[in-house]
C-alpha positions as a printed NumPy array, in Angstrom:
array([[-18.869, -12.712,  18.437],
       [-18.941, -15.637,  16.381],
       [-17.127, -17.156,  13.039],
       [-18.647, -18.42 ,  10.079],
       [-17.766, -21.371,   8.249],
       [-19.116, -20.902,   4.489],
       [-19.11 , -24.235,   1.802],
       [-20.501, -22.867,  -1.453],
       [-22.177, -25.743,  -4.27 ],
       [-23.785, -23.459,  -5.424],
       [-22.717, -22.04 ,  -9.21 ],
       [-21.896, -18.551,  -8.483],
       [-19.863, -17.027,  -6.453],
       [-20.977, -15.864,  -2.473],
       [-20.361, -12.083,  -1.901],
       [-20.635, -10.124,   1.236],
       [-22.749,  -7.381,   1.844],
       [-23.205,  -6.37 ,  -1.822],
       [-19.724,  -5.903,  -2.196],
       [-17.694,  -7.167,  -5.403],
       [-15.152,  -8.933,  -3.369],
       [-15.554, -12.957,  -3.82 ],
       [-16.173, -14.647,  -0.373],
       [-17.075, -17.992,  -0.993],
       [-15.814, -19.533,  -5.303],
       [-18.358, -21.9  ,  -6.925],
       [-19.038, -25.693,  -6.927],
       [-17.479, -26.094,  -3.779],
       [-15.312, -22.872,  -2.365],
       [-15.142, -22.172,   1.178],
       [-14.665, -19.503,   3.847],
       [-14.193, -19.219,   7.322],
       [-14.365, -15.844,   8.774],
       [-13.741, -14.852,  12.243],
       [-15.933, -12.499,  14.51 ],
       [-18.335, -12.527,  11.866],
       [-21.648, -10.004,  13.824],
       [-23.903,  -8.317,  11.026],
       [-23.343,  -9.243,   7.722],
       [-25.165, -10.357,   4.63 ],
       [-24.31 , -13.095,   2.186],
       [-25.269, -12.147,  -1.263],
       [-26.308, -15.154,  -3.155],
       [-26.924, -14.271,  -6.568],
       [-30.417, -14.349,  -8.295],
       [-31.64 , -16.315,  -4.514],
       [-31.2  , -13.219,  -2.457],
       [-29.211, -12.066,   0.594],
       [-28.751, -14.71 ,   3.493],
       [-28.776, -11.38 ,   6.48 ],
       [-26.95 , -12.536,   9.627],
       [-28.2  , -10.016,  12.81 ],
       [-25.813,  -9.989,  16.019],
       [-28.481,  -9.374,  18.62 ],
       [-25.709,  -9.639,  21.249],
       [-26.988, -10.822,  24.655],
       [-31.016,  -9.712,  23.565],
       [-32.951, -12.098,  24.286],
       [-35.871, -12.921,  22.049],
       [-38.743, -14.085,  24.935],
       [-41.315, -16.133,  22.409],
       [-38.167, -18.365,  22.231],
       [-36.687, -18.724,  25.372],
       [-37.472, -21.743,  27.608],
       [-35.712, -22.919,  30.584],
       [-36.268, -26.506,  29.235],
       [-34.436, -25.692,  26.077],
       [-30.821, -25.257,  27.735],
       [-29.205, -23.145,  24.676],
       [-31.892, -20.584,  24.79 ],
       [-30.708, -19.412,  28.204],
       [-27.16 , -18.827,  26.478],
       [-25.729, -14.942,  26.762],
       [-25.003, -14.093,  22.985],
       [-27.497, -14.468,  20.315],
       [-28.184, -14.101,  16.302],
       [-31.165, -14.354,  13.807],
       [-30.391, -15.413,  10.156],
       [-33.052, -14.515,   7.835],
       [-33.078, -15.471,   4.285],
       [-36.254, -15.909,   1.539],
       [-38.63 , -14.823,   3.965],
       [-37.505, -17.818,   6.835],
       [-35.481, -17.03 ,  10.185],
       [-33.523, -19.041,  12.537],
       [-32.146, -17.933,  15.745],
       [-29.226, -19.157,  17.658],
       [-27.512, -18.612,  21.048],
       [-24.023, -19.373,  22.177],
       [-21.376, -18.79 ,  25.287],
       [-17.739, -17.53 ,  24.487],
       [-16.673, -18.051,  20.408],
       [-19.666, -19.213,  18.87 ],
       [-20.198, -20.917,  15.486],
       [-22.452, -21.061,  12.232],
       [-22.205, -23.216,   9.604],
       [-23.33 , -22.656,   6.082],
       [-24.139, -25.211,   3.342],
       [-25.423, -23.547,   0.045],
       [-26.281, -26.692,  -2.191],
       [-26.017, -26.697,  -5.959],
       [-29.406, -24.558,  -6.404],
       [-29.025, -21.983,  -3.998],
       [-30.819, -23.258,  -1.198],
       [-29.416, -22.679,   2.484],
       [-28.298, -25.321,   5.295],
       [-27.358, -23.875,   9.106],
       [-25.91 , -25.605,  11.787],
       [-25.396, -24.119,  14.99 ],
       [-22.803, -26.406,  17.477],
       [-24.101, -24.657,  20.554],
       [-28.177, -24.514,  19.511],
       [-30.642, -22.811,  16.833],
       [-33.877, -23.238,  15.553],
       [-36.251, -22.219,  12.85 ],
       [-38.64 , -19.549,  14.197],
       [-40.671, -16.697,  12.686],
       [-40.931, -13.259,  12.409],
       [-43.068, -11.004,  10.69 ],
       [-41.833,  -8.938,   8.07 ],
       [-44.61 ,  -6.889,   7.593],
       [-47.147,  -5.899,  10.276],
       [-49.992,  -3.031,  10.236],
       [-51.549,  -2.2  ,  13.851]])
């Protein structure tokens, strides 16, 4: 599993998955929540930042042996406004969250992440 540090600038509140308990205050509250897996952030009138423990499943399109984090055992996807990002990790990992004053989202992932895409939609 891994924890989630949450800083909030935004001017509502941060709830968790739809629920009415506050997780993260306004202009400036913060979180940190331990052994965090699948959860979703609910950031009013932006839209739900959806955090998806894919455990130790890999996902192959980005997975390189040059790219030393990608080869780590546990993994998540974070998707949010239609954008993903994927991270990997060994033991405890950590993601940090930076919602700015207009609702816009900032990861950082210690042990490795990137941006990457998915499709939301497909028709075969």
């Amino acid at each position: 599993m891994y924890n989630l540090s949450i800083t909030n600038n935004y001017i509502y509140s941060i709830f968790m998955d739809g629920g009415n308990q506050i997780i993260a205050g306004p202009n400036g509250g913060k979180a940190h929540l331990e052994n965090w897996g699948s959860h979703a952030l609910n950031i009013a009138w932006m839209g739900d930042l959806n955090f998806i423990d894919i455990a130790d499943k890999k996902l192959s399109q980005y997975t390189n042996p040059k790219i030393p984090w990608t080869q780590s055992t546990w993994g998540g996807v974070v998707r949010y406004g239609g954008m993903e990002a994927y991270f990997r990790y060994e033991g405890q990992g950590q993601v940090d969250v930076v919602i700015d004053q207009f609702g816009s989202v900032k990861l950082h992932f210690p042990q490795g992440g990137m941006i990457i895409y998915l499709d939301e939609l497909a028709v075969e």
